[in-house]
PyMOL Python script that loads the backbone (N, CA, C, O; Angstrom):
from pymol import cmd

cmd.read_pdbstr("""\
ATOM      1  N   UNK A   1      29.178  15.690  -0.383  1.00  0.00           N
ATOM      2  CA  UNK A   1      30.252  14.716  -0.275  1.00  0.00           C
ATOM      3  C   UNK A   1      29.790  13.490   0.524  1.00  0.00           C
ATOM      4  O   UNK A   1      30.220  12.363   0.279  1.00  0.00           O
ATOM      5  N   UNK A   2      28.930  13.745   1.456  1.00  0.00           N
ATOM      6  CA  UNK A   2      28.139  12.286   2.369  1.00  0.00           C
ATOM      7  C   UNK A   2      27.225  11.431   1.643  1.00  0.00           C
ATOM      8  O   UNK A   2      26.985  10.267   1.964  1.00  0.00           O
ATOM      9  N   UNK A   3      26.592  12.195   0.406  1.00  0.00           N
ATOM     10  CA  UNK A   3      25.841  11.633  -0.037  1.00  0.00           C
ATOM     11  C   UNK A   3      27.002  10.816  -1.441  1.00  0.00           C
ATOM     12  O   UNK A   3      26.872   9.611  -1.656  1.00  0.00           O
ATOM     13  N   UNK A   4      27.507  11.219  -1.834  1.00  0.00           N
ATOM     14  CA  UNK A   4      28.925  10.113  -2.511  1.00  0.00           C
ATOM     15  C   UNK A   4      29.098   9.261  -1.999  1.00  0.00           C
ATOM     16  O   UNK A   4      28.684   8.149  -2.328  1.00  0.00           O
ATOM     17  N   UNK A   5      30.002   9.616  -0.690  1.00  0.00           N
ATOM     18  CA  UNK A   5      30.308   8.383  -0.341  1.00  0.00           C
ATOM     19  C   UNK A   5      29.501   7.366   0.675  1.00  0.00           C
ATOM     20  O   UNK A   5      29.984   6.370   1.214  1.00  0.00           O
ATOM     21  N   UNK A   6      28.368   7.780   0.785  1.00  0.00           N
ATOM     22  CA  UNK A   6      27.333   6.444   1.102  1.00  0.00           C
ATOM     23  C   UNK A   6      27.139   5.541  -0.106  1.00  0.00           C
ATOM     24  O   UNK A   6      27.062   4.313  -0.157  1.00  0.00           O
ATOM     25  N   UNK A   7      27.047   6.934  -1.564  1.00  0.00           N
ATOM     26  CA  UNK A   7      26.532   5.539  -2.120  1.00  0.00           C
ATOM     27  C   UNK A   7      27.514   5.050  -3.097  1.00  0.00           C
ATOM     28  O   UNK A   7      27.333   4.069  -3.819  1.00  0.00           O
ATOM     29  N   UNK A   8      28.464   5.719  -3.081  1.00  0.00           N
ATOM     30  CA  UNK A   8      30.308   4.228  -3.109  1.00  0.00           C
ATOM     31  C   UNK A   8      29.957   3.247  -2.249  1.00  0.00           C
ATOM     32  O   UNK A   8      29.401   2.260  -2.731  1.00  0.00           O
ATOM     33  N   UNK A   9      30.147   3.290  -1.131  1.00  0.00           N
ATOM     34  CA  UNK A   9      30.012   2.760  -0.235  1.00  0.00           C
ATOM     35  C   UNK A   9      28.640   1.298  -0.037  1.00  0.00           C
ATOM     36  O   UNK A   9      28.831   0.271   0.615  1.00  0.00           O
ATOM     37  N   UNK A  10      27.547   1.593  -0.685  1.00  0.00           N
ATOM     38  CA  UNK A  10      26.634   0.933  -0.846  1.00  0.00           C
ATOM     39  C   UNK A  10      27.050  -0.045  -2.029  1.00  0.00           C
ATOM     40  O   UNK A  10      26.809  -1.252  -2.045  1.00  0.00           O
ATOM     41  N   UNK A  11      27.753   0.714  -3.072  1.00  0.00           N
ATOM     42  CA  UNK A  11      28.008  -0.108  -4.253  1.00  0.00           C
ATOM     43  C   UNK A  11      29.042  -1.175  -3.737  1.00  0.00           C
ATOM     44  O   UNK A  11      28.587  -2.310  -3.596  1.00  0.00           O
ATOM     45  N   UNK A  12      30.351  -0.978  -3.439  1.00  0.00           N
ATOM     46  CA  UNK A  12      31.312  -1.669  -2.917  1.00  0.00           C
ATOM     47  C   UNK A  12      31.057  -2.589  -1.756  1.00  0.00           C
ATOM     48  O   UNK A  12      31.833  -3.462  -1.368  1.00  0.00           O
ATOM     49  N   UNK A  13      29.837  -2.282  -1.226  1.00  0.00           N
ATOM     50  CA  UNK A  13      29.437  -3.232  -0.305  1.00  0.00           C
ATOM     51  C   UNK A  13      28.746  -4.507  -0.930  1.00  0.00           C
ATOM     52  O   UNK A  13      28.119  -5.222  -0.147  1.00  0.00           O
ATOM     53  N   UNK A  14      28.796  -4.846  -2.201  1.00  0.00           N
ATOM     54  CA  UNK A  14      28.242  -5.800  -2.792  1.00  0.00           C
ATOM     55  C   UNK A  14      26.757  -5.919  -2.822  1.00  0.00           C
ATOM     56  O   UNK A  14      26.147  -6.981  -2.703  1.00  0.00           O
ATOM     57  N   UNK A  15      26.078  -4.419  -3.039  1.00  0.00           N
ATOM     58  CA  UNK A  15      24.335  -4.109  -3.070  1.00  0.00           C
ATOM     59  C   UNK A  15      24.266  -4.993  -4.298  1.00  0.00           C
ATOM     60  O   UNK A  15      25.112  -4.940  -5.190  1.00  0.00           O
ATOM     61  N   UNK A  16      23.185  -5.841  -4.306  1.00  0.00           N
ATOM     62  CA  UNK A  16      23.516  -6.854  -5.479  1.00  0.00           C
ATOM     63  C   UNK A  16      21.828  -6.615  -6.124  1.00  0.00           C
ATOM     64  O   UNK A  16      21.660  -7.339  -7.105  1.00  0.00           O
ATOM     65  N   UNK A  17      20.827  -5.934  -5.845  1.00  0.00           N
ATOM     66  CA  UNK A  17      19.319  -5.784  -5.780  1.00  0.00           C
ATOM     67  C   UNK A  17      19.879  -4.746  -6.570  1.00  0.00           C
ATOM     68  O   UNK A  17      20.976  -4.193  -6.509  1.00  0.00           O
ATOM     69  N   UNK A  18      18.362  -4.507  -7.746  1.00  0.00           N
ATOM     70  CA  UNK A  18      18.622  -3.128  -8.455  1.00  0.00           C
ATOM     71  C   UNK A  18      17.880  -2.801  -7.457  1.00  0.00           C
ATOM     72  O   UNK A  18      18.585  -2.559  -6.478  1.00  0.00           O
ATOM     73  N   UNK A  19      16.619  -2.665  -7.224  1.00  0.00           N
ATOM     74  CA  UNK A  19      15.449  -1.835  -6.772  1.00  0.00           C
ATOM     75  C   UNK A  19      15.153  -2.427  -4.684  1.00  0.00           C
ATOM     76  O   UNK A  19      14.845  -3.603  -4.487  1.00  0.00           O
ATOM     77  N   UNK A  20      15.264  -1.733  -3.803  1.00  0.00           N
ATOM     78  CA  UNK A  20      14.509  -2.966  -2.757  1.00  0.00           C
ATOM     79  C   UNK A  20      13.649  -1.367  -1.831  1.00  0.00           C
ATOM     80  O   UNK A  20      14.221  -0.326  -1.509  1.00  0.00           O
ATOM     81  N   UNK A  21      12.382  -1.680  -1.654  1.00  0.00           N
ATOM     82  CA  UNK A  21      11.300  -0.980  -0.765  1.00  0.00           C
ATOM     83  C   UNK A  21      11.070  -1.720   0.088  1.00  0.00           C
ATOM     84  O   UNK A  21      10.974  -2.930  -0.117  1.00  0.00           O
ATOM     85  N   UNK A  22      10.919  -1.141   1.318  1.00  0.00           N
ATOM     86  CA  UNK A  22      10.868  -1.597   2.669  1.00  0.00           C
ATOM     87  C   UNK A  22       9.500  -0.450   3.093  1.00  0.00           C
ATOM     88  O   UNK A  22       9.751   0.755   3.065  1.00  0.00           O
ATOM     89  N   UNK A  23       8.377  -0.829   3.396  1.00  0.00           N
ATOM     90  CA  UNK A  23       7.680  -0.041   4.347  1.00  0.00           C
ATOM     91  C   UNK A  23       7.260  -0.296   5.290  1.00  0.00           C
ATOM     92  O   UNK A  23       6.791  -1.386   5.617  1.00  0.00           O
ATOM     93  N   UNK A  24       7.340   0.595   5.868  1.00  0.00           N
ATOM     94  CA  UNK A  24       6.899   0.344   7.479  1.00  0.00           C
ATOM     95  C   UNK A  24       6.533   1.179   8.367  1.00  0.00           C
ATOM     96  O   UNK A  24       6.580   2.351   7.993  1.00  0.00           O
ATOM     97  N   UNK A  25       6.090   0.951   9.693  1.00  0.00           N
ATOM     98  CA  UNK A  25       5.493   1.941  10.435  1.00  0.00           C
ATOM     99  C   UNK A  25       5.896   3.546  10.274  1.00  0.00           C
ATOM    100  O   UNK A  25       5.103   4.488  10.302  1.00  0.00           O
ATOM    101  N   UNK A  26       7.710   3.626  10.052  1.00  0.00           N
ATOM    102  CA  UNK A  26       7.816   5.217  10.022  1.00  0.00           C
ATOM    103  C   UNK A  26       8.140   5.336   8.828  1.00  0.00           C
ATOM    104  O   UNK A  26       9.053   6.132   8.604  1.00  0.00           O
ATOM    105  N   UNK A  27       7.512   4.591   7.638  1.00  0.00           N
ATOM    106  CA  UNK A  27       7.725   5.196   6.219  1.00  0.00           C
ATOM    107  C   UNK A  27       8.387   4.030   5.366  1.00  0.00           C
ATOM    108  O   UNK A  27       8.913   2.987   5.754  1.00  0.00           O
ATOM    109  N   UNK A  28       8.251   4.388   4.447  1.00  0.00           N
ATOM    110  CA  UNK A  28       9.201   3.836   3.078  1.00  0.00           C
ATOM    111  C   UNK A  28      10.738   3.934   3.607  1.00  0.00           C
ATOM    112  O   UNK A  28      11.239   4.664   4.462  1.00  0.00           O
ATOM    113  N   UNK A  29      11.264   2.981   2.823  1.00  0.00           N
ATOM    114  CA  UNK A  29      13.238   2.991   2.757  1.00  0.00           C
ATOM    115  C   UNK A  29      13.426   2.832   1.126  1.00  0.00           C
ATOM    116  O   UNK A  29      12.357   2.402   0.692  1.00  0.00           O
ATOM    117  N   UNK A  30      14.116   2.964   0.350  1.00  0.00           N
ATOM    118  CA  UNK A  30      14.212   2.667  -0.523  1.00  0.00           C
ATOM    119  C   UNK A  30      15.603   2.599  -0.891  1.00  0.00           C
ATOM    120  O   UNK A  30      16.399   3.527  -1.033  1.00  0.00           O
ATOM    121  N   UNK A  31      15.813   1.085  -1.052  1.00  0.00           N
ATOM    122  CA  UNK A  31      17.951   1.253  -1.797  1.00  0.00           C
ATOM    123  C   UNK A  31      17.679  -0.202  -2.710  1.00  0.00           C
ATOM    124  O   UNK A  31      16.716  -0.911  -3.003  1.00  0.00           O
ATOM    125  N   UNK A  32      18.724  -0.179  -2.886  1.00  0.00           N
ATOM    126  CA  UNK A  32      19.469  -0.585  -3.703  1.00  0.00           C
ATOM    127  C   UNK A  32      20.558  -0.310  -4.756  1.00  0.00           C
ATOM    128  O   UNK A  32      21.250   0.667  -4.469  1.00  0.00           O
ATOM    129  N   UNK A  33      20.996  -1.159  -6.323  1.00  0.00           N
ATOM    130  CA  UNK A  33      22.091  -0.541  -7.228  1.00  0.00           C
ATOM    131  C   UNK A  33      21.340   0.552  -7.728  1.00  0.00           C
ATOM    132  O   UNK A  33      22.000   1.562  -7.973  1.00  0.00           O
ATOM    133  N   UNK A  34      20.005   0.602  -7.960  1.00  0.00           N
ATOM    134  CA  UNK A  34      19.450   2.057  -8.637  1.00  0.00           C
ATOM    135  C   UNK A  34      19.320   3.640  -8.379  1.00  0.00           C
ATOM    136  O   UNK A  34      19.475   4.622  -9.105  1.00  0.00           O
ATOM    137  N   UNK A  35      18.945   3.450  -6.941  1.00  0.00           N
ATOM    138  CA  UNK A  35      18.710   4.501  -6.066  1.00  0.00           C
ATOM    139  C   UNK A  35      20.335   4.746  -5.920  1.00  0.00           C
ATOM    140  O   UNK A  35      20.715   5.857  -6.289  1.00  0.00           O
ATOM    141  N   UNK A  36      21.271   3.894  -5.455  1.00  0.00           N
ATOM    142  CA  UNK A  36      22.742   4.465  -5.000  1.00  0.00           C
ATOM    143  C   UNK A  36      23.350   5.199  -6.341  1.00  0.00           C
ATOM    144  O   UNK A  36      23.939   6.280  -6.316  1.00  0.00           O
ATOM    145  N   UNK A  37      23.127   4.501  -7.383  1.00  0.00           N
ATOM    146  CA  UNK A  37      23.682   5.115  -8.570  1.00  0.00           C
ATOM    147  C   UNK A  37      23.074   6.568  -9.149  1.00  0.00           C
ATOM    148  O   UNK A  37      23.840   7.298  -9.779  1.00  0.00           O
ATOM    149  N   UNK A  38      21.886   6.916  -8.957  1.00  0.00           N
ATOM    150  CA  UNK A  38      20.568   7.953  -8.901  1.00  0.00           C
ATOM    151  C   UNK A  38      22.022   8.728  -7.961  1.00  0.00           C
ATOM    152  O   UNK A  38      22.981   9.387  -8.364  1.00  0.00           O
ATOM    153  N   UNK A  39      21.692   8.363  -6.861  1.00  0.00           N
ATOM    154  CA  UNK A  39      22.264   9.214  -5.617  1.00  0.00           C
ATOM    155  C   UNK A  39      23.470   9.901  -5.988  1.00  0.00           C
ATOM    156  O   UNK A  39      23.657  11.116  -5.928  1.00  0.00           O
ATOM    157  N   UNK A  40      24.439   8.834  -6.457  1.00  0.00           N
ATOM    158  CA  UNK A  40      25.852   9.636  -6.525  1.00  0.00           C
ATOM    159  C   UNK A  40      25.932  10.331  -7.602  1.00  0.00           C
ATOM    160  O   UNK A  40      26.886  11.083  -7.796  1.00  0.00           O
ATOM    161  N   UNK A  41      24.776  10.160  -8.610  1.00  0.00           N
ATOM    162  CA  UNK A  41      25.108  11.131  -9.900  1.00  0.00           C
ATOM    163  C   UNK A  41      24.335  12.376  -9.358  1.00  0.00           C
ATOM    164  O   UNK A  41      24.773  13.448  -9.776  1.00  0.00           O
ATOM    165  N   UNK A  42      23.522  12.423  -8.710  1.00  0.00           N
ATOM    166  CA  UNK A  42      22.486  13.516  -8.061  1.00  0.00           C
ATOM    167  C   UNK A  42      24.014  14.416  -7.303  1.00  0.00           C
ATOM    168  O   UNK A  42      24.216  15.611  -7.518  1.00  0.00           O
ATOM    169  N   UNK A  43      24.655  13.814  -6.697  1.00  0.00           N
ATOM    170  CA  UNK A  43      25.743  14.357  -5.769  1.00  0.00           C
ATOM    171  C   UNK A  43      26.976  14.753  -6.510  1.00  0.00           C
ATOM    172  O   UNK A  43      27.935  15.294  -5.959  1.00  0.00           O
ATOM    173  N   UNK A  44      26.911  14.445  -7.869  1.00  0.00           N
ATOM    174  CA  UNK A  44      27.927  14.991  -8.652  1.00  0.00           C
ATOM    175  C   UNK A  44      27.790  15.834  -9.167  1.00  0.00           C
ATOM    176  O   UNK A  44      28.611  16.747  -9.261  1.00  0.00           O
ATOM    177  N   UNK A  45      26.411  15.778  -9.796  1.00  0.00           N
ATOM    178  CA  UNK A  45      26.141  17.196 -10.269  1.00  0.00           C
ATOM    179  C   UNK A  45      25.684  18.111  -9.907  1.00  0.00           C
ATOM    180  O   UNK A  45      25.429  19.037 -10.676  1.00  0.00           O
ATOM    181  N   UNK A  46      25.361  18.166  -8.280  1.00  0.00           N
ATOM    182  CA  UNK A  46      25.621  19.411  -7.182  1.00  0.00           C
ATOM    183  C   UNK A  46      27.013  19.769  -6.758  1.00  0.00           C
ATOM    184  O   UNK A  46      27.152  20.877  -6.240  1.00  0.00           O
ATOM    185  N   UNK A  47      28.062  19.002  -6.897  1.00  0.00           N
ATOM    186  CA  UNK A  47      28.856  19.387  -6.415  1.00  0.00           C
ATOM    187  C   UNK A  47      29.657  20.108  -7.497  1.00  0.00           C
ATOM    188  O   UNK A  47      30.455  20.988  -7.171  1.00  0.00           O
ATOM    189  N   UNK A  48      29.451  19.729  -8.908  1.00  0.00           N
ATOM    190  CA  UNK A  48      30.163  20.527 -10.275  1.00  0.00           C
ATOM    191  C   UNK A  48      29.760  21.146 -10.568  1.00  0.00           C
ATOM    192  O   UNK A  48      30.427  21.960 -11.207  1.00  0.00           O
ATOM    193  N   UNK A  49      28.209  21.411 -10.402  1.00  0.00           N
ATOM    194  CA  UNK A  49      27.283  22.987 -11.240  1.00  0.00           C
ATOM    195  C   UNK A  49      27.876  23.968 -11.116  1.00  0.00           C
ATOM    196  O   UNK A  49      28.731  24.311 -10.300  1.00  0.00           O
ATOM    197  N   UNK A  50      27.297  24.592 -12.177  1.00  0.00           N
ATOM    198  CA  UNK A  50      27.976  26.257 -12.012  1.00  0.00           C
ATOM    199  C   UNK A  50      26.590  26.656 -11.690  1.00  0.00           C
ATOM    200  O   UNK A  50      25.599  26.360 -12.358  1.00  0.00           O
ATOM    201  N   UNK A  51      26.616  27.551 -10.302  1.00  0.00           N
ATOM    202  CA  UNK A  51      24.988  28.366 -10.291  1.00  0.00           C
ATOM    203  C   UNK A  51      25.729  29.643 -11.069  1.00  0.00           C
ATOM    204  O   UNK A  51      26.896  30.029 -11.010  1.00  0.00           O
ATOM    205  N   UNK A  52      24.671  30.107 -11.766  1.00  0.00           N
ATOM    206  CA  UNK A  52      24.280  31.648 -11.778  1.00  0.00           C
ATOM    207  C   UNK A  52      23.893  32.466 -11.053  1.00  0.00           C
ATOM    208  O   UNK A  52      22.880  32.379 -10.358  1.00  0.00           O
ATOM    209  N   UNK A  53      24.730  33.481 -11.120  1.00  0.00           N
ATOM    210  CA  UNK A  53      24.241  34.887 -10.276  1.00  0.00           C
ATOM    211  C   UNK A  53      23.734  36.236 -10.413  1.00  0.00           C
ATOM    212  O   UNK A  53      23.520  36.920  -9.411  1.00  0.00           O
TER     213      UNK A  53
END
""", "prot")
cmd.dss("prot")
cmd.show_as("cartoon", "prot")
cmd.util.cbc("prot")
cmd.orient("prot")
């Protein structure tokens, strides 16, 4: 559910970049509209799966 609504949250914030990488001393960042949209579908379909048992 945190990972949703960060990246609502990123979208509605007017992220206007598809792609943006940042590196630096403690690593890569990576956002933008691609990665947030990646993200919240990644977070939807953990949160609807059916696991098997």
């Amino acid at each position: 559910m945190i990972l949703l609504g960060s990246a609502a949250t990123g979208l509605l914030a007017g992220n206007t970049e598809l792609v943006n990488v940042v590196i630096g001393e403690t690593g890569a960042q990576v956002g933008g509209a691609i990665p947030a949209v990646a993200a919240m579908l990644i977070g939807l379909w953990d949160t609807f799966r059916k696991e098997k048992k």
